[in-house]
SELUM-788836 format. One record per residue (C-alpha): x, y, z; residue number from 1; chain. Coordinates in steps of 0.25 Angstrom, whole numbers, plus 5000, padded with zeros to 4 digits. Layout:
! SELUM-788836
[[X, Y, Z], NUM, "A"]
...
This chain:
! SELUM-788836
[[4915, 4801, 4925], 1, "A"]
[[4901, 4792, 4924], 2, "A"]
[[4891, 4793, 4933], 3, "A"]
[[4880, 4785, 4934], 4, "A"]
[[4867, 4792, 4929], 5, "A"]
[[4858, 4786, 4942], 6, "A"]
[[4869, 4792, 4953], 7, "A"]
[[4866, 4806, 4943], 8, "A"]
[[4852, 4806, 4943], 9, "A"]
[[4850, 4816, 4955], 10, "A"]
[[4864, 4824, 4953], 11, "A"]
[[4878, 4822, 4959], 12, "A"]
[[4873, 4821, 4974], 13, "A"]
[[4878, 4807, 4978], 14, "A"]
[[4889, 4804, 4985], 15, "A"]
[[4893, 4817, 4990], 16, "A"]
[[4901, 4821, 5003], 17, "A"]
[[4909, 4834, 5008], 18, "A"]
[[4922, 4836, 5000], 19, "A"]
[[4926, 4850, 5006], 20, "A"]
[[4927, 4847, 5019], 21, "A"]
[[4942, 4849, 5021], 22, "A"]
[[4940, 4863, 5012], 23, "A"]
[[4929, 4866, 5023], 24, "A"]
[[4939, 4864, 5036], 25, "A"]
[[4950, 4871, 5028], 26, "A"]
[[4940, 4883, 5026], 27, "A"]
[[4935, 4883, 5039], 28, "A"]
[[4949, 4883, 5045], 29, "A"]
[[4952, 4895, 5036], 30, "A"]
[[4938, 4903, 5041], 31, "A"]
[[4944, 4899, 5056], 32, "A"]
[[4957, 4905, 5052], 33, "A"]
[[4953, 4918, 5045], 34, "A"]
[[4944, 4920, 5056], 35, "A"]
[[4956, 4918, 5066], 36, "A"]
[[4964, 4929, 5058], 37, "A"]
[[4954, 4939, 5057], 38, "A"]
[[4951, 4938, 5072], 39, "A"]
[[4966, 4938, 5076], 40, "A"]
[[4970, 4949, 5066], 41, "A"]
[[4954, 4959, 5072], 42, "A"]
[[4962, 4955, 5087], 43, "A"]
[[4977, 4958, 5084], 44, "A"]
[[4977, 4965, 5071], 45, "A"]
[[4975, 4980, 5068], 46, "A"]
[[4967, 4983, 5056], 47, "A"]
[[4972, 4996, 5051], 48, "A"]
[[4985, 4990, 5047], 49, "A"]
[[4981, 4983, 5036], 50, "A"]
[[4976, 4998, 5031], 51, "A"]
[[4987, 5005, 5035], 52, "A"]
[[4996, 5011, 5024], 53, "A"]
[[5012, 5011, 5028], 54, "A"]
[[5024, 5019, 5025], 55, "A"]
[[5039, 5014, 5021], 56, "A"]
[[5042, 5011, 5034], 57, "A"]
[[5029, 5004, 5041], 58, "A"]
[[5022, 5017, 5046], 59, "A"]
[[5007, 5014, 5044], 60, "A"]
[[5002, 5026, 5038], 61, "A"]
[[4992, 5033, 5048], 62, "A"]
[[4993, 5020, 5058], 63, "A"]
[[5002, 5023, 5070], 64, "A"]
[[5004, 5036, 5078], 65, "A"]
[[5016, 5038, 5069], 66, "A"]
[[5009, 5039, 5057], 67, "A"]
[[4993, 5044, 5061], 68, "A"]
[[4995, 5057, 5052], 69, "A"]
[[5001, 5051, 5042], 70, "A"]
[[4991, 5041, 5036], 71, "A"]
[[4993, 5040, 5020], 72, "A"]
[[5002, 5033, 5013], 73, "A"]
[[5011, 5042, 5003], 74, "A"]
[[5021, 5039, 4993], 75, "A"]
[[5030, 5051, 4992], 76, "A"]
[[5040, 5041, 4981], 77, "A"]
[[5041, 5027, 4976], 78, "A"]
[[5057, 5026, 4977], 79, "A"]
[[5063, 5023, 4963], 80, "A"]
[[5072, 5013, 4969], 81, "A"]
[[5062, 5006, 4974], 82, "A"]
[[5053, 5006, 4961], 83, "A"]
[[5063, 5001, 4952], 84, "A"]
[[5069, 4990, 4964], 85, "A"]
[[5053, 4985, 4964], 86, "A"]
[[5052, 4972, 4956], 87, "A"]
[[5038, 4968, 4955], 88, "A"]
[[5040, 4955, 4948], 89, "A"]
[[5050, 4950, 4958], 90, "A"]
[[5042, 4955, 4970], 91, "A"]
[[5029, 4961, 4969], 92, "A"]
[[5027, 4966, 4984], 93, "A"]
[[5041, 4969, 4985], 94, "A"]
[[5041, 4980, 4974], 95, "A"]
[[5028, 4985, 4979], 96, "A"]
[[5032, 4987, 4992], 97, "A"]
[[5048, 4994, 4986], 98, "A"]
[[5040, 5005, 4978], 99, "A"]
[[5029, 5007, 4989], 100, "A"]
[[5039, 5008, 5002], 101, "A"]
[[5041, 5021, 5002], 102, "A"]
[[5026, 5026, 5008], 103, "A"]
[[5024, 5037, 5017], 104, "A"]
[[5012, 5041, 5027], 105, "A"]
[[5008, 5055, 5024], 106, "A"]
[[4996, 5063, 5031], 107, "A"]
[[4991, 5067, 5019], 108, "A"]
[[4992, 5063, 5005], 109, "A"]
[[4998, 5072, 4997], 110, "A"]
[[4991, 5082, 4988], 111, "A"]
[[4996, 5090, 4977], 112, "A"]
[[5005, 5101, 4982], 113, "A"]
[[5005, 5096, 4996], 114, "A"]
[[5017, 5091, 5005], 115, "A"]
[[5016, 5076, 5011], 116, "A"]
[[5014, 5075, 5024], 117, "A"]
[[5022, 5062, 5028], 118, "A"]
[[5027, 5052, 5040], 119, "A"]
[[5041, 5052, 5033], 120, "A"]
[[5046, 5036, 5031], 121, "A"]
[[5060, 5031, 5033], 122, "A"]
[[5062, 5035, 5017], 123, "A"]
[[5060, 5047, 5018], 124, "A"]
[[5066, 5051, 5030], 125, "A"]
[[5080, 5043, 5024], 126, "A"]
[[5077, 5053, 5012], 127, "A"]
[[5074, 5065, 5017], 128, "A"]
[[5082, 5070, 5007], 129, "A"]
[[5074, 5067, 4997], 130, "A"]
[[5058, 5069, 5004], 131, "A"]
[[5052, 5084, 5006], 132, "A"]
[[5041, 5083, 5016], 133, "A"]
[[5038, 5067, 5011], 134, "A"]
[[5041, 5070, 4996], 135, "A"]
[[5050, 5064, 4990], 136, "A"]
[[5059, 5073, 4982], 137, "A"]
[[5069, 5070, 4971], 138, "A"]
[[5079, 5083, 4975], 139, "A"]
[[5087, 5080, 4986], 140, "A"]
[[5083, 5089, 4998], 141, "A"]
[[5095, 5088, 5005], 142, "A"]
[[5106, 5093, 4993], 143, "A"]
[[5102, 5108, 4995], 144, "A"]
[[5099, 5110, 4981], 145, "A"]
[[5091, 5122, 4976], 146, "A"]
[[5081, 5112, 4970], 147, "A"]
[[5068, 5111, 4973], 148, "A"]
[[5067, 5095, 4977], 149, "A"]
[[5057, 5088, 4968], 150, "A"]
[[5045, 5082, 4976], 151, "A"]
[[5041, 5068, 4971], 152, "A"]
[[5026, 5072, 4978], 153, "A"]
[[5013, 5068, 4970], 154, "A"]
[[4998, 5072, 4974], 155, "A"]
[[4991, 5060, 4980], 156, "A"]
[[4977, 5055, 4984], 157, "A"]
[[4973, 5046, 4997], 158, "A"]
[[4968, 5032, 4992], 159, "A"]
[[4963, 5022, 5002], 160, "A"]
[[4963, 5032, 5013], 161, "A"]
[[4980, 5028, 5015], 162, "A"]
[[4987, 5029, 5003], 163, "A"]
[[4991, 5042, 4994], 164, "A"]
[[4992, 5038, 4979], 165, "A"]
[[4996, 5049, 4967], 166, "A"]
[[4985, 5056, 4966], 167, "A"]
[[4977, 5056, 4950], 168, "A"]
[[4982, 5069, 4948], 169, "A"]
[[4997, 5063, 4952], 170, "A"]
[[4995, 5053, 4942], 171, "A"]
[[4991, 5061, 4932], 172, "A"]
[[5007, 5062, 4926], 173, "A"]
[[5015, 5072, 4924], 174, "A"]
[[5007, 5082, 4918], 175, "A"]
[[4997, 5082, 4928], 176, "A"]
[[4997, 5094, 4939], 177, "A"]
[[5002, 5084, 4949], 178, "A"]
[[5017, 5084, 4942], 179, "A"]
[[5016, 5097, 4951], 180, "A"]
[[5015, 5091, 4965], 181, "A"]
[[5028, 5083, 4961], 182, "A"]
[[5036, 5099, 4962], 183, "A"]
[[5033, 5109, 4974], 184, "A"]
């Protein structure tokens, strides 16, 4: 494109008006908006559920009168059926959400050698016999074997002040001194 040299001589500032006027309306109708939702959600909404952790079946972990002592969320096992089901290139949510429904609110994360204390979800109660005191166990309580029932337990750590999470030590492998929390 040729431009005359005289129209150039004080830079491109001739013939200039406001192009973004629509993008400004269209922004300040957004603001409007945002500000709308904020003050709706500050009225009507309630905070502390966006930071509440939930069990299988909806419990907020440490968020109702149900649950008030039992404010951590534990995973006592990833069910295998569920682990191998969970496509994550079909449905990248869906398989997050299989391997990680089986959650449980405890009162205290479990250390190692220690029992978990837990609000027992509708998995565990349809398995009772297969959980000893929220643990999952791979011998069958209920077949009066003389066995002792192997408890699937790791030690665990709190994280964000709601989650239990395998502890180092847990994640250390099979040689570590953890491997010992898995038998009682």
């Amino acid at each position: 494109m040729d431009v005359p040299t005289a129209e150039m001589a004080n830079g491109p500032v001739a013939d200039r008006s406001c192009t973004d006027l629509l993008c400004c309306l269209i922004f300040l109708a957004f603001l409007t908006g945002l500000v709308g939702t904020a003050g709706y959600g500050y009225l009507y909404g309630d905070p502390n559920l966006l930071l509440t952790t939930w069990d299988a079946d909806g419990n907020g972990c440490g968020y109702n009168e149900t649950t008030k002592d039992y404010p951590f969320l534990y995973y006592p096992v990833i069910d295998p059926k569920s682990l191998s089901a969970a496509d994550p290139t079909a449905d990248p949510a869906g398989a997050v959400s299989q391997v990680l429904a089986f959650g449980t609110c405890v009162k205290t994360c479990p250390k190692e050698g220690e029992s978990a204390d837990c609000y027992p979800p509708t998995f565990i109660t349809n398995q009772a016999d297969h959980y000893v005191g929220c643990v999952y166990s791979v011998v069958d309580t209920t077949l009066g074997l003389d066995v002792t029932p192997f408890l699937f337990k790791y030690p665990t750590e709190v994280v964000g002040g709601k989650f239990c999470i395998p502890s180092p030590a847990a994640l250390a492998g099979p040689n570590s001194t953890a491997m010992a929390a898995f038998q009682e």
